[in-house]
N, C-alpha and C positions, 0 to 999 in steps of 0.2 A: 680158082681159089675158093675155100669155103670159108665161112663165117666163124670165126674162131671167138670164142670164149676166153677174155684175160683176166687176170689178176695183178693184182697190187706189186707179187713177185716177179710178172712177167712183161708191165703193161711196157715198158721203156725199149723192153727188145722188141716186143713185136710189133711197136708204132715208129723205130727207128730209122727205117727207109723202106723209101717210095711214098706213093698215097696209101694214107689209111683213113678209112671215114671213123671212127672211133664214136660207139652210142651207148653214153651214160645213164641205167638205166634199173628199174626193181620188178619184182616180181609183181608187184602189188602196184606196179601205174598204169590206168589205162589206158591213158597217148601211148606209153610205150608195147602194148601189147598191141596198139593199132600198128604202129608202124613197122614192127617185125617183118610183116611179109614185103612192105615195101622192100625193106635193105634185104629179105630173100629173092625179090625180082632182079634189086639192082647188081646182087650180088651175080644171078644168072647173068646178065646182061654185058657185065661191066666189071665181072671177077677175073678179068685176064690182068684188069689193068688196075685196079685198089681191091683192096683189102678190107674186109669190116670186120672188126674188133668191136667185142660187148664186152662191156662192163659192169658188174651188179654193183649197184653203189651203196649196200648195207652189208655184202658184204667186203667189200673194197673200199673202205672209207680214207684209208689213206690217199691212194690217185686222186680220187673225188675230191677232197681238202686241197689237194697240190695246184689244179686247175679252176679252184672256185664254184664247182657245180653244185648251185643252189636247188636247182629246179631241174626235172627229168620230166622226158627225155631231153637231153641234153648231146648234140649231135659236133664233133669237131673234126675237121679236116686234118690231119698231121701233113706235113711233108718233109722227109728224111730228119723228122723229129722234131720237128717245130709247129706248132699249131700253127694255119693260117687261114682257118675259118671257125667262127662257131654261131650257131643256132641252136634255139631253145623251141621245146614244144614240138607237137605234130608237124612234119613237113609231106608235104606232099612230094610224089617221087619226082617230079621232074623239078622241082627245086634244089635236091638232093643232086641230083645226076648235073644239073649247071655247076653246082660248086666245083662237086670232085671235078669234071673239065679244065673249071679255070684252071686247076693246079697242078694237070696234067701233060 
């Protein structure tokens, strides 16, 4: 699976089911530009089995306001459409790669 880009229009189908790590996030944060290539690792790794969904959050402000993302990066677990993890800030990959497990 590849790393898909959502929008405001899209974000509910394509966090619907299974795991998706979903990372809230702007052009302009540098935690977030640090951590792209992680979720490009995990996504090699570990893209048979979730999904990662990006999300620009100036310009999807709607999602953003629905889930409370104050601060980016802003990293949540879905599972068949329910949040059931979130982290804020830089994570390092193998903390990222523990969540999605639990919920796998």
């Amino acid at each position: 699976m590849a790393i898909v880009n959502v929008t405001d229009q899209n974000f509910a189908e394509e966090t619907g089911e299974g795991v998706v790590l979903a990372d809230f996030w702007a052009p302009w944060c540098g935690p977030c530009k640090m951590i792209a290539p992680v979720l490009e690792e995990i996504d090699a790794e570990k893209g048979d089995n979730v999904k990662i969904a990006k999300l620009d959050v100036d310009e999807n402000q709607e999602t953003a306001g629905k889930y409370g993302v104050m601060s980016i990066p802003t990293l949540m677990i879905f599972k068949d459409g329910e949040v059931v993890e979130q982290v804020v800030g830089f994570q390092p990959k193998e903390n990222l790669v523990e969540l999605i497990e639990k919920h796998q």
